[in-house]
C-alpha positions as CSV (number, residue, x, y, z in Angstrom):
1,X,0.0,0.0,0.0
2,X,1.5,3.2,-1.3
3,X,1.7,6.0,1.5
4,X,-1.5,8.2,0.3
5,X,-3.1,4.6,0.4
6,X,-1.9,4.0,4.1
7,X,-3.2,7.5,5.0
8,X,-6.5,7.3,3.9
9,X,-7.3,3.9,4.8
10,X,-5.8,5.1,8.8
11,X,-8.2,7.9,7.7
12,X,-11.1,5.8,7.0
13,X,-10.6,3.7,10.3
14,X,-9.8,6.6,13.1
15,X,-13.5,7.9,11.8
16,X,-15.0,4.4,12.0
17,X,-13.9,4.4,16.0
18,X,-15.4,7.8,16.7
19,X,-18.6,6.6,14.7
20,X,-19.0,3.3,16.4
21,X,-18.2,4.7,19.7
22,X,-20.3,7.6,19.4
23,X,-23.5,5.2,17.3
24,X,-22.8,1.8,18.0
25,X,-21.7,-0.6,15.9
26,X,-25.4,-1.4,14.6
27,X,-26.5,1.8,14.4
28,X,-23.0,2.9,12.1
29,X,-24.0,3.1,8.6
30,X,-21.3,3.1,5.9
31,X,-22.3,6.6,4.6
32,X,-21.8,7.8,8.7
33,X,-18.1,6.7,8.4
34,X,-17.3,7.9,5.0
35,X,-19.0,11.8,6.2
36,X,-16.6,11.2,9.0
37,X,-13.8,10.3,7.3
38,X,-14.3,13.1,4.6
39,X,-14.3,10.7,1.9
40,X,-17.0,9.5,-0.6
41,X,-19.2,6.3,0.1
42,X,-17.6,4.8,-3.0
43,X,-14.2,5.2,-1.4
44,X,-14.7,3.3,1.9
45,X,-15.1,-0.1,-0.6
46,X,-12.3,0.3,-2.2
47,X,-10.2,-0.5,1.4
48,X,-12.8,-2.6,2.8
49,X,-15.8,-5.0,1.5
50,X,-18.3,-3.8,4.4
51,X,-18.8,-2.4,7.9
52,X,-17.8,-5.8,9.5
53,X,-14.1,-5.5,7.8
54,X,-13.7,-2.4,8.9
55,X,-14.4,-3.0,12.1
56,X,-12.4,-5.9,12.1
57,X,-9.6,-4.6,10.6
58,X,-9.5,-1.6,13.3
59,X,-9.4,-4.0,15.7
60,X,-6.3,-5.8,14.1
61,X,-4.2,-2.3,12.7
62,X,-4.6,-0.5,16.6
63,X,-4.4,-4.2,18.6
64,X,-1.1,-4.7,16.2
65,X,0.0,-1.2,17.2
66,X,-0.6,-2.2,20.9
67,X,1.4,-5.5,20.5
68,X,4.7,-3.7,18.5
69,X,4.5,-0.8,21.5
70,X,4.6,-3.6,24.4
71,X,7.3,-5.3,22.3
72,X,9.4,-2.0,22.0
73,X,9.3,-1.6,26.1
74,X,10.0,-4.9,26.6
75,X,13.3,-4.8,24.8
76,X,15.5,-3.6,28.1
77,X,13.2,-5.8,30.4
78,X,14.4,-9.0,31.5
79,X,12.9,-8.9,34.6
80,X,9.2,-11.0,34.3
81,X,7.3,-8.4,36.9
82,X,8.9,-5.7,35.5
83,X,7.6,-7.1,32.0
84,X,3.9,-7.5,33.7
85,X,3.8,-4.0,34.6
86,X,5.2,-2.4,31.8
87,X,2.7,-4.3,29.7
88,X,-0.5,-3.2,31.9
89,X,0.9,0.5,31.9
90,X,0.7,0.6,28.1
91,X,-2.7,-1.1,28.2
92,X,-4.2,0.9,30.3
93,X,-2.4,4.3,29.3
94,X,-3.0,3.6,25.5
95,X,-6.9,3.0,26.4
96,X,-7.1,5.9,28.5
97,X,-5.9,8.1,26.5
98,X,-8.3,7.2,23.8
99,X,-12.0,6.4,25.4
100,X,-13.3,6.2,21.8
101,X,-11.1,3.5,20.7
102,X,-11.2,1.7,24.3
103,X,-15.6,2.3,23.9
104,X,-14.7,-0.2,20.8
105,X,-12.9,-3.0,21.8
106,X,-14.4,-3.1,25.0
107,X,-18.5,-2.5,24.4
108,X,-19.2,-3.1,20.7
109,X,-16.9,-5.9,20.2
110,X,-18.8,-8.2,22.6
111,X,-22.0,-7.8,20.9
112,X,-20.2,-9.0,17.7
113,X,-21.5,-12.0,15.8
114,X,-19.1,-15.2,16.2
115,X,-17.9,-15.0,12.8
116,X,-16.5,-11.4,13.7
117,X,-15.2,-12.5,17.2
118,X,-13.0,-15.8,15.7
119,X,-11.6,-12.8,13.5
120,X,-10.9,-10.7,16.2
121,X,-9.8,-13.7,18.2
122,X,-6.8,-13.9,15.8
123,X,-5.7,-10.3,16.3
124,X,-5.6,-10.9,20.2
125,X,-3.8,-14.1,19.7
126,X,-0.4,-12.4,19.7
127,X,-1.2,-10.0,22.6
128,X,-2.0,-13.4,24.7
129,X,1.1,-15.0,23.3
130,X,3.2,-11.9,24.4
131,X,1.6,-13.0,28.2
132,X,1.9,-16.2,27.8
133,X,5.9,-15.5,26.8
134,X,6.6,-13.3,29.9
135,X,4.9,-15.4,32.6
136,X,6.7,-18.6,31.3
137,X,10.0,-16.4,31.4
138,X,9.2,-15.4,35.1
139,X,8.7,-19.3,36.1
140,X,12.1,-20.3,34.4
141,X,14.1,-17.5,36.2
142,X,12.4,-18.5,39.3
143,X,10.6,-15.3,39.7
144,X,7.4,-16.9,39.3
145,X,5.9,-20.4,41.0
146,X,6.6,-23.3,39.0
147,X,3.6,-24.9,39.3
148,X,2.2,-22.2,37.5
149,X,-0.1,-22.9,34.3
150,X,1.0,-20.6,32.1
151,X,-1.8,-20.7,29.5
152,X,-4.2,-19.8,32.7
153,X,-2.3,-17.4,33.9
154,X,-2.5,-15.3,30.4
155,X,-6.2,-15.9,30.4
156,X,-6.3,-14.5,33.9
157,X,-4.8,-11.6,34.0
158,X,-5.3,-10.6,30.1
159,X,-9.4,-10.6,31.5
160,X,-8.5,-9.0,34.4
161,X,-6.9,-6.1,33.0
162,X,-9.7,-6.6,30.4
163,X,-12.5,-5.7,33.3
164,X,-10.6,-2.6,34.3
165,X,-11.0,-0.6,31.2
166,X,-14.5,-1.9,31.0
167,X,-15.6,-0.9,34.8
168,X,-13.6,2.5,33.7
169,X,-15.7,2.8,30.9
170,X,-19.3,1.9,32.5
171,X,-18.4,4.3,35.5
172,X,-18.1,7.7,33.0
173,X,-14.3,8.0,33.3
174,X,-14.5,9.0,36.4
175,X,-11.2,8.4,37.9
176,X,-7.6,7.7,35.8
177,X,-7.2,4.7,34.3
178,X,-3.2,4.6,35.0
179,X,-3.6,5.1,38.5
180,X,-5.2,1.5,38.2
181,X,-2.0,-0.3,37.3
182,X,-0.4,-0.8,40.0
183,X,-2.6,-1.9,42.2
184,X,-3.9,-4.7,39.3
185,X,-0.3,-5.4,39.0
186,X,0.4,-6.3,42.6
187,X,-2.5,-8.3,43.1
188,X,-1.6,-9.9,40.4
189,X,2.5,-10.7,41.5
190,X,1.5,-11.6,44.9
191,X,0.3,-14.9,43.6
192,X,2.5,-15.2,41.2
193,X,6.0,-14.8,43.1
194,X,7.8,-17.9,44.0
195,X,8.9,-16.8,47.8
């Protein structure tokens, strides 16, 4: 995709997030997004066959932006609860920081048909492998239990941190996100730690 391409279709999908955060996913028309996006209807099909792909693909580009920024911060980390905590800031931070995009992937995704959710479910995949990765890597440098099940553990606290931005949400905003992690974060290590 050429750079103008890139730009329009980021275009196209930073209007669709407003639109289905501000109408709903079932309630967003095509036409919405494409006033939105200050493009023609025409245009919006020509980077995606319907309202489904674009919300799917929104999902994927801004989860796979998520993934490449936990990556990036984990570069320096060896240290498995450093990793957990660095990982929950930039959840937490990224979704803070844009209520429109965390309205999303926290609201309208769950009242997705199961087609659209086994999509989706691949653009998480790497986000619970990432987990998966760091908690293994805390049990084989001892940090961690070994008993530990690692695949749980992921599951755990990925739903955990999953229920904070959605009480966030529900409750208006009304306190900051961030101050959240580390109080999620220690709750979480204290079972974690090996002692």
């Amino acid at each position: 995709m050429t750079s103008r391409k890139k730009e329009k279709y980021n275009q196209i999908l930073n209007a669709a997030v407003h639109v289905f955060a501000e109408n709903g996913y079932h309630k967003s028309q095509v036409s919405k997004i494409a006033k939105a996006a200050n493009v023609a209807d025409g245009t919006i099909y020509l980077y995606f066959k319907n309202k489904e792909d674009i919300l799917i693909s929104l999902f994927r580009e801004k989860l796979g932006e998520l993934v490449g920024k936990f990556h990036t911060s984990l570069e320096h980390i060896s240290n498995a609860e450093e990793a957990i905590h660095s990982i929950c800031h930039i959840h937490f931070s990224e979704l803070e920081a844009n209520p429109a995009f965390a309205y999303v992937t926290q609201i309208e995704l769950r009242q997705s048909n199961m087609e659209m959710r086994v999509e989706i479910g691949q653009a998480v995949k790497p986000y619970i492998q990432l987990l998966e990765n760091t908690i293994v890597k805390g049990i084989e440098a001892g940090q961690f239990r070994k008993e530990l099940d690692p695949k749980l553990i992921r599951l755990l606290l990925f739903g955990a941190m999953d229920e904070v931005v959605t009480s966030w949400l529900i409750s208006g905003q009304k306190y900051s996100l961030s101050e959240q992690v580390d109080p999620t974060v220690e709750f979480f290590l204290k079972g974690l730690r090996a002692d």
